[in-house]
N, C-alpha and C positions, 0 to 999 in steps of 0.2 A: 235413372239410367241415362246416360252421356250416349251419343250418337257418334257412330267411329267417325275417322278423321277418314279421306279419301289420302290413302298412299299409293305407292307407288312398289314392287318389288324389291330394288334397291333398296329403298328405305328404308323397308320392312327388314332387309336383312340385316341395315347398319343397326338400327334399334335391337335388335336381338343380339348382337355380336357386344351393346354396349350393356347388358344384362349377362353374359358370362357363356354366350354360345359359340360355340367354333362352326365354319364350315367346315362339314366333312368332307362332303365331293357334289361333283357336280355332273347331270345329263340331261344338255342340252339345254334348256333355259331355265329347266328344274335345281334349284338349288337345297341340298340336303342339309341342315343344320341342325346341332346336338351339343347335349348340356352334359358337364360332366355328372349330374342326377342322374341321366338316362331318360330325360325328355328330348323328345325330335319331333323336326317336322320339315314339310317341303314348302319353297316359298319357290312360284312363276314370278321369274327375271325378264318382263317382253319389255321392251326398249316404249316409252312413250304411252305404256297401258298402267292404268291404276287395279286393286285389286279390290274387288267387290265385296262389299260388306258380308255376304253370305262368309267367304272364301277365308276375307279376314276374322272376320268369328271362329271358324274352323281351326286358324292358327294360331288364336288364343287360346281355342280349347288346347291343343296338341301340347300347348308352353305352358300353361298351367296360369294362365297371366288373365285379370280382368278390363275390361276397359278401361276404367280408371286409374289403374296401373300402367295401360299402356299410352295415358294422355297426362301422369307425371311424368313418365321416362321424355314425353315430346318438350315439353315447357325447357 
């Protein structure tokens, strides 16, 4: 098992959008993104904050995505 990467919101959302996600909308620093599967999930956009492994786990579960998956999509 591979130990996630420390990202950042941003990031997190470019990576998802380079996997086949669109944003759908956004409130407030919450940003809403959805696959045309009918996988979603919310990704915190705070300017300068990274997203804690707990949190990121969570948004792998919601993507359907493993770690390892998500540290080819980085390479």
């Amino acid at each position: 098992m591979s130990k996630l990467p420390s990202l950042t919101g941003k990031e997190v959302v470019s990576l998802l959008k380079k996997v086949g996600f669109v944003v759908e909308r956004q409130r407030g620093s919450h940003v809403f993104l959805k696959h045309d599967d009918g996988r979603a999930t919310v990704v915190p956009v705070h300017s300068g904050e990274t997203i804690g492994p707990g949190l990121l786990s969570k948004i792998l579960r919601d993507v359907e995505m493993t770690k390892d998956e998500l540290l080819r999509i980085l390479e």
